[in-house]
C-alpha positions in Angstrom: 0.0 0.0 0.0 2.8 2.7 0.9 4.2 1.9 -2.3 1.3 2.8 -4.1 0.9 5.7 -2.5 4.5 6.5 -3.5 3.8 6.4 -7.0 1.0 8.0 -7.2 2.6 10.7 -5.3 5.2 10.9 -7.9 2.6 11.2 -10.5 1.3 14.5 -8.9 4.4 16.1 -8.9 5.6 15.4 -12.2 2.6 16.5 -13.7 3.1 19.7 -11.8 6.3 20.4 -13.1 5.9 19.9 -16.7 3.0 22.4 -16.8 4.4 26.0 -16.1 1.9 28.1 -18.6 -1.9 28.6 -17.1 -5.1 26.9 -18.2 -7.8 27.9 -20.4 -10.2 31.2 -19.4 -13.5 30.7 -17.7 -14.6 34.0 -17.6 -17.6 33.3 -20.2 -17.8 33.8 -23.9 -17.1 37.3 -25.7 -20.5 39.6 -26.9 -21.4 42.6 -28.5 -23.3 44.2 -25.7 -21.3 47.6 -25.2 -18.5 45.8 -23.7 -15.1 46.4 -24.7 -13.6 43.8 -27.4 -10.8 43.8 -29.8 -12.1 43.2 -33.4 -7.9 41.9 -34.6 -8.6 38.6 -34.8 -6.1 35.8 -32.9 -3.1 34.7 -34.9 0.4 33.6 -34.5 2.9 35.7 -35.7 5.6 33.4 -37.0 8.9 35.2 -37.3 10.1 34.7 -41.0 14.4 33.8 -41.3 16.0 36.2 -43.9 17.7 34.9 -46.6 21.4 34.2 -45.4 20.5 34.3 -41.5 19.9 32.0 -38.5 18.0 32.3 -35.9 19.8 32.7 -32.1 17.6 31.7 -29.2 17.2 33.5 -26.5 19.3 32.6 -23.2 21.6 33.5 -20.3 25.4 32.9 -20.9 28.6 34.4 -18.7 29.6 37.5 -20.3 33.3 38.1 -20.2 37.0 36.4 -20.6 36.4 33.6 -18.6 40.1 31.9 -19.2 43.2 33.8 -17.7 43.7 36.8 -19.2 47.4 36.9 -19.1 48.5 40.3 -20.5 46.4 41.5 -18.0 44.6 44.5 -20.0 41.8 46.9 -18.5 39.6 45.7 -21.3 39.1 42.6 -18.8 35.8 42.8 -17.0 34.6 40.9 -14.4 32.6 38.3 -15.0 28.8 38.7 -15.3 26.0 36.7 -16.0 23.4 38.5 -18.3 20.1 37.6 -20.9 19.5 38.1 -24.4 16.5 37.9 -26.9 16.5 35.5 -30.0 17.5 37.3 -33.0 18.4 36.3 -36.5 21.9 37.0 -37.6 23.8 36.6 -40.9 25.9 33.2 -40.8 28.6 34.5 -42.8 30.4 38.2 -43.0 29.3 40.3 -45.5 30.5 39.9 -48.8 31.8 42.2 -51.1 29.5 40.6 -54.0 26.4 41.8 -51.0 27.8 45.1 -50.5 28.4 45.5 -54.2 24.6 45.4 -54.8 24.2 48.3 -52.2 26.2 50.3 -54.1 24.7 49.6 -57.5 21.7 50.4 -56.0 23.4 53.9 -55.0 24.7 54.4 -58.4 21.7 53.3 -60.1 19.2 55.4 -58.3 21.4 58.6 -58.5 21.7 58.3 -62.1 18.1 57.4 -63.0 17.2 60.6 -60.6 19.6 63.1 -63.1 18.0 61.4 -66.1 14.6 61.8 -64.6 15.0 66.0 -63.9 16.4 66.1 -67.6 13.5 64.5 -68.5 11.4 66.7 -67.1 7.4 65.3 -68.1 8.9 63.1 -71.1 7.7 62.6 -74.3 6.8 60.4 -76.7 9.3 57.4 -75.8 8.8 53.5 -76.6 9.0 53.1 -73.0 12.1 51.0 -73.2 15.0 53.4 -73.0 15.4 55.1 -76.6 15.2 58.3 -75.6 15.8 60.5 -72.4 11.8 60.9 -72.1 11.2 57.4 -71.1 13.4 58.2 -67.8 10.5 60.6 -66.9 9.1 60.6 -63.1 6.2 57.8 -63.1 4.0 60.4 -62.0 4.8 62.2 -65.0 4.1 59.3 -67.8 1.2 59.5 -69.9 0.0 55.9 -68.9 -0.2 56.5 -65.4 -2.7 58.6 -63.9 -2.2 60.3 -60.6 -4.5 59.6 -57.8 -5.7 61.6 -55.7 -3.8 62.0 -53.1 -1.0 62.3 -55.4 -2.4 65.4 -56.9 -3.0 66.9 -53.2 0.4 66.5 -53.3 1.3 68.2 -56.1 -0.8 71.2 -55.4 1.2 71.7 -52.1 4.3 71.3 -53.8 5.9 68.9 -52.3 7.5 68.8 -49.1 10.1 71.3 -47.5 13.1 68.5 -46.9 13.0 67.9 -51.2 11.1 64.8 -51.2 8.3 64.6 -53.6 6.0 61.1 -53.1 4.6 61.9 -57.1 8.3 61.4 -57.9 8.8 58.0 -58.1 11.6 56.4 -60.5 10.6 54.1 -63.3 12.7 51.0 -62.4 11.2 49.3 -65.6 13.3 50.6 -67.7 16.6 49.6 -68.5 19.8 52.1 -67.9 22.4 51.8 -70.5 26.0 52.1 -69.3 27.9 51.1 -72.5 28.6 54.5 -74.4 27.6 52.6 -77.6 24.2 52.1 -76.4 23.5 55.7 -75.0 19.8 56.6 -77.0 20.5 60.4 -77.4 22.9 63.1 -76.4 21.3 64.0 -73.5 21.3 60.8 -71.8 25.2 61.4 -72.6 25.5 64.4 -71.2 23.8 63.0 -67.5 25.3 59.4 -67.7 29.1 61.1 -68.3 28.9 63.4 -65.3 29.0 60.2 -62.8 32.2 59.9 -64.1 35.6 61.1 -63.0 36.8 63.9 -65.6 39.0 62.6 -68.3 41.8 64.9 -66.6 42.0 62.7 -63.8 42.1 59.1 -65.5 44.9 56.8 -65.8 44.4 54.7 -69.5 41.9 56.6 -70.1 39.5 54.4 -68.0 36.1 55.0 -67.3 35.4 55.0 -63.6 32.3 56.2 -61.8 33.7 59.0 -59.6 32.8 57.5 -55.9 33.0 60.1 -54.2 29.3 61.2 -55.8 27.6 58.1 -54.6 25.9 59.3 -51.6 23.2 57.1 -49.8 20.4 59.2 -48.0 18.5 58.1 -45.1 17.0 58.9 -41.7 17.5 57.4 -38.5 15.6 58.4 -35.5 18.0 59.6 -32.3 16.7 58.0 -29.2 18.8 58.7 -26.9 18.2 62.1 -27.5 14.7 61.7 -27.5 14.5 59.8 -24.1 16.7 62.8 -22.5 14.2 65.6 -23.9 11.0 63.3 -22.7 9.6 63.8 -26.1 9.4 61.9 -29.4 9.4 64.0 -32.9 10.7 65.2 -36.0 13.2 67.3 -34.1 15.3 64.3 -33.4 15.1 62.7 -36.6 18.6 62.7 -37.9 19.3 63.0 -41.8 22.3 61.7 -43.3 24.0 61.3 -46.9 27.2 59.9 -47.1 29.9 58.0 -49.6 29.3 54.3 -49.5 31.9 53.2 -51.6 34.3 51.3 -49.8 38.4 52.8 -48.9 39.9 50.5 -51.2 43.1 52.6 -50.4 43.2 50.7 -46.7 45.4 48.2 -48.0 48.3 50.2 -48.8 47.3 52.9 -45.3 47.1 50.1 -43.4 50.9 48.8 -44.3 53.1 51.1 -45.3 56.2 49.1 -45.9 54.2 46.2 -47.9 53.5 45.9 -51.5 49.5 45.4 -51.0 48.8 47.3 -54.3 46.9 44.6 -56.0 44.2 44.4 -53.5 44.1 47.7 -53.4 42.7 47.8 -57.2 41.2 44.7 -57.2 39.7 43.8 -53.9 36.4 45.0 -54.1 35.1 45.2 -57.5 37.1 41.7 -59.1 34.8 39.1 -59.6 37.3 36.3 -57.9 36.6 38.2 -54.7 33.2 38.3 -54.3 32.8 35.5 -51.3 35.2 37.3 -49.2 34.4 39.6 -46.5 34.2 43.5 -48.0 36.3 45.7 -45.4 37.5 49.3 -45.7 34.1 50.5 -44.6 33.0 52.9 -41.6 30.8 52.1 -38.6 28.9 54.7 -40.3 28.6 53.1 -43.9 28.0 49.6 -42.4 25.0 51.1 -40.6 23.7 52.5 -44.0 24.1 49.2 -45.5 21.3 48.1 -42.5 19.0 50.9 -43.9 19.1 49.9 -47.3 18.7 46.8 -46.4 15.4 47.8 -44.5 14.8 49.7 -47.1 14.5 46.5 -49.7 12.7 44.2 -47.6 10.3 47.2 -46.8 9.8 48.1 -50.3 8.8 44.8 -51.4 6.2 43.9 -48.4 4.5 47.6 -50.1 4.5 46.0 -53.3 2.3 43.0 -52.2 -1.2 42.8 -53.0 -1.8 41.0 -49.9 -1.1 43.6 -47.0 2.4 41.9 -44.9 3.7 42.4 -41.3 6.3 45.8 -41.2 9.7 44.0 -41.0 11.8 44.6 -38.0 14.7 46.8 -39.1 18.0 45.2 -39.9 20.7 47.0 -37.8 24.3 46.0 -36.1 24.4 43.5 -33.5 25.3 44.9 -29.4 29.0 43.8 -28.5 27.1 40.9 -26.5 24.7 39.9 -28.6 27.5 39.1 -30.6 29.5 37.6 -28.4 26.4 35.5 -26.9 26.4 34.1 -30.9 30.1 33.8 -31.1 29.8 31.1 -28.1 27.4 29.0 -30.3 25.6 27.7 -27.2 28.6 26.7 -25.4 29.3 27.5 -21.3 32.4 29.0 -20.7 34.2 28.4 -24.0 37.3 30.0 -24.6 36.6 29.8 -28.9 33.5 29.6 -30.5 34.5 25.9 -31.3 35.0 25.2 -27.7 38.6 25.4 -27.2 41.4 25.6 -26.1 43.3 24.7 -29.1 43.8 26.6 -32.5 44.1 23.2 -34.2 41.6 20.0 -34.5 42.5 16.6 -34.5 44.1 16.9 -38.1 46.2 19.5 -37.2 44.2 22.0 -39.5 43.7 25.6 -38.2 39.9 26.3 -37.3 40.1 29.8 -38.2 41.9 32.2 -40.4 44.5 34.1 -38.1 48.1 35.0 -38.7 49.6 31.6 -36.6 53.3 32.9 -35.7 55.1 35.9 -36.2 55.7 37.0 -39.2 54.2 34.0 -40.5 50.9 35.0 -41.6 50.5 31.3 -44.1 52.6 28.7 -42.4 51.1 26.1 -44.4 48.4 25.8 -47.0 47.2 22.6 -46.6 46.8 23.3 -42.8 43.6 26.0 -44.2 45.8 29.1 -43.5 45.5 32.0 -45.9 47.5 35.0 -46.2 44.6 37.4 -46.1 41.2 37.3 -45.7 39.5 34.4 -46.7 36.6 33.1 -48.6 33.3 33.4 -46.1 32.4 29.8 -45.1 35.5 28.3 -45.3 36.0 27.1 -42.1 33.8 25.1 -39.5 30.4 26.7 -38.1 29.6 27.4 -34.3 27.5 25.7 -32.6 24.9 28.3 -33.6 25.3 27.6 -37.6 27.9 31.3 -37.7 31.1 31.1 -39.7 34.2 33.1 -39.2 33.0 34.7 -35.8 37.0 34.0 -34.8 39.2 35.5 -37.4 39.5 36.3 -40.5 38.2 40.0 -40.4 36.8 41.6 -37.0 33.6 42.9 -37.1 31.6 45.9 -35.9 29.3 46.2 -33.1 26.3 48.9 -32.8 27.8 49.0 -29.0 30.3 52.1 -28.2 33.3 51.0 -26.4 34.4 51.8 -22.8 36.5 49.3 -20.7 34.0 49.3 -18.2 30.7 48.7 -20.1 30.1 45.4 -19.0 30.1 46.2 -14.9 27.4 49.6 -15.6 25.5 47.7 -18.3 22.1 45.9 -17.7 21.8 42.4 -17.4 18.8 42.0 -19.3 19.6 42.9 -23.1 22.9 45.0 -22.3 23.9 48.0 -24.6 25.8 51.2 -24.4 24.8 52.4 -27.8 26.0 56.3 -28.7 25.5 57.1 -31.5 27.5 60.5 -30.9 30.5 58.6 -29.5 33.6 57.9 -32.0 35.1 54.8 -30.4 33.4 51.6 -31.3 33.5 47.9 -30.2 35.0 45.3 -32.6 35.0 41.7 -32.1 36.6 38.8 -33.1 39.7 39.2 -34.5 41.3 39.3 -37.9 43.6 37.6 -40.9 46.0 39.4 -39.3 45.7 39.3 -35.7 47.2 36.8 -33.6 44.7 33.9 -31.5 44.3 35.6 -28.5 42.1 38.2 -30.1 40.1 34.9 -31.0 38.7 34.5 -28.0 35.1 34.9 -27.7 35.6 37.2 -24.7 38.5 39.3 -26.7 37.5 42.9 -26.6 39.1 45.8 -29.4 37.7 49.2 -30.7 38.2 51.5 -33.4 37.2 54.8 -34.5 33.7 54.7 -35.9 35.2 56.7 -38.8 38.1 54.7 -39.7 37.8 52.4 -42.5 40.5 49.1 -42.0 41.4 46.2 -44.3 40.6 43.9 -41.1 37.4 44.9 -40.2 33.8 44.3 -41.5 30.5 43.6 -39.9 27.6 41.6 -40.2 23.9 42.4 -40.0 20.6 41.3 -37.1 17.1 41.1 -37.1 15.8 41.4 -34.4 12.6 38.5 -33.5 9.4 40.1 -31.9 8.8 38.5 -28.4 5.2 37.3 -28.5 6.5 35.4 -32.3 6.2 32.0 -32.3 10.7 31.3 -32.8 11.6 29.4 -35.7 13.3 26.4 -35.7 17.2 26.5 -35.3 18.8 24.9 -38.5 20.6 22.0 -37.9 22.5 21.2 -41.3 
């Protein structure tokens, strides 16, 4: 009989522990008389993975070098146990093949905006690029008839900060960058004047003068906002700045190397388009977000069927970073665990400069001279490649040595927009394997562009969404 009673009593308790949410509602069924009742119907939001990205669940982890830190530096913090939200994250660095689509974007928007004030309100153009007139404002094309609100618009004349909602670019058509396929001399004259003056080219090259593509966008100052109580235009912060990449880095960076051929090919040369871009500011890799935002934005408007606003892409905090560097693990000293450089095979698990001096020791052990190819090495626990080495990357965190011990413990960020030092994280191609370590801490300028450091982008995931799945393959 006691024993009985033992296992039933067993029973009891289990059930009581595997049941931690409450039961259903009693309160009686909903009406409509006069009472107060939502008419939003009851559905699961179910967060939706970007292309490229995985999904980090939420958890607690020890923030902080949790090995000896033997050069004993102040960047050391004590240890700290803190919590973070799931968020997507991009499993690779970005490329310069991505980044080279933000630019093109730049370049191709600027140049179908000078085509379209040439234009003026068209004219009789096939529609397919023949003439300068079929680069004409939508608004302004005879098949497309302005609506209402649209011609509201146009009576007030548009707004005071220059943008114009009736002037919308005609994507449709086709620009023509070949100067055998300009239409007409006009198109010439706007197309030519992206370019750098023939005084300033070497072999009479062609090249779009960078310095005129300029990506515009507006970001809202909270921290401002927060201080002054209030929420408006007046902290709304417009910017427009170059987003083509310092290609120059590799020759500032190393004064007493011959580096020149990345310097004129890294970037735009097709057998480099998996490896990480670098040479870009904190400031550009933040623009890069936007226009990312922008994209994903622009396409939910284009649906028929109304979608969900997409959380804004943006840089990840300096531990939300290191949180995915650790791929899951407690008290790792690498994001594969540790405390070796090498597996079992004697192959290099990252792409770091092994001894000094000796930034390839040996090719078959997986060791490059620079950067490396995205992917190339083994993912974290998390599904994240190259979170150790190869280039560092920014964080949207500022940097101060004592951040982690002021910081909160639920989401912690120091994020300053104002302030010029910036976190970067885990290490470089050129660095050596202590700046691997998942608790490793650097900074730089937030206007400094370096041949070692690029970024990679978050998303964050609404709370109430119902998490996808972690990828396993």
């Amino acid at each position: 009989m006691k024993r009985i009673f033992l296992l039933l009593l067993s029973a009891s308790v289990v059930s009581v522990t595997v049941s931690c949410s409450g039961g259903g509602s009693s309160a009686g069924k909903p009406g409509t008389k006069g009472e107060l009742i939502p008419k939003e119907k009851s559905r699961s939001f179910v967060a939706q993975r970007p292309y490229g990205m995985v999904s980090i669940p939420s958890g607690s982890f020890v923030v902080g070098l949790a090995d000896e830190d033997m050069t004993d530096q102040p960047e050391k913090a004590a240890l700290k146990t803190v919590t973070v939200s799931s968020f997507f994250i991009d499993e690779a660095e970005t490329t310069n093949a991505e980044y080279r689509v933000f630019v093109n974007f730049v370049r191709d928007s600027i140049a179908r905006t000078l085509l379209a004030e040439a234009a003026g309100e068209g004219g009789d153009g096939s529609g397919r690029g023949e003439s300068i007139g079929d680069y004409a404002y939508r608004a302004y094309q005879e098949d497309e008839e302005m609506t209402p609100y649209q011609e509201w618009q146009e009576s007030q004349g548009g707004r005071e900060d220059g943008y114009d909602a009736n002037k919308k670019l005609d994507w449709s058509i086709p620009l023509h960058w070949s100067t055998a396929k300009y239409p007409d001399v006009e198109y010439a004259e706007v197309l030519e004047s992206m370019y750098l003056p023939a005084s300033q080219r070497i072999g009479n090259e062609r090249i779009i003068d960078a310095s005129k593509l300029k990506y515009s966008y507006v970001w809202e100052d909270h921290n401002s906002a927060i201080a002054e109580n209030e929420r408006g235009a007046n902290f709304l912060k417009r910017e427009s700045l170059a987003v083509y990449p310092d290609t120059t880095v590799w020759v500032r960076d190393f004064h007493y190397s011959y580096n020149e051929p990345l310097f004129e090919q890294y970037f735009w040369h097709n057998s480099y388009k998996d490896y990480p871009i670098v040479g870009v500011t904190w400031d550009q890799a933040r623009a890069y977000c936007d226009f990312r935002s922008k994209l994903k934005t622009d396409y939910n408007e284009s649906l028929k069927r109304k979608k969900q606003r997409p959380m804004r892409f943006r840089l990840p905090t300096e531990v939300e970073w290191e949180y995915a560097a650790r791929g899951g693990l407690e008290n790792a000293t690498f994001p594969w665990g540790g405390p070796y450089l090498m597996d079992d095979r004697a192959c290099y698990l990252a792409n770091f400069k092994p001894k000094r001096g000796n930034y390839m020791e040996d090719e078959k052990l997986g060791t490059y001279t620079y950067t490396a190819p995205v992917k190339k090495f083994r993912k974290n626990g998390y599904g994240l490649y190259d979170m150790a080495g190869n280039v560092s990357e920014w964080t949207n965190s500022q940097f101060n040595n004592s951040s982690y011990g002021f910081s909160n413990t639920l989401n912690p960020s120091t994020k300053d927009n104002t302030d010029t030092k910036k976190s970067v994280r885990g290490g470089s191609w050129k660095d050596i394997g202590y700046m691997l370590m998942v608790g490793a801490r650097d900074w730089e300028r937030k206007d400094s562009a370096r041949s070692y450091i690029g970024f990679r982008t978050v998303q964050d995931i609404p709370e109430a969404a119902v998490k996808p799945k972690r990828r396993t393959n």
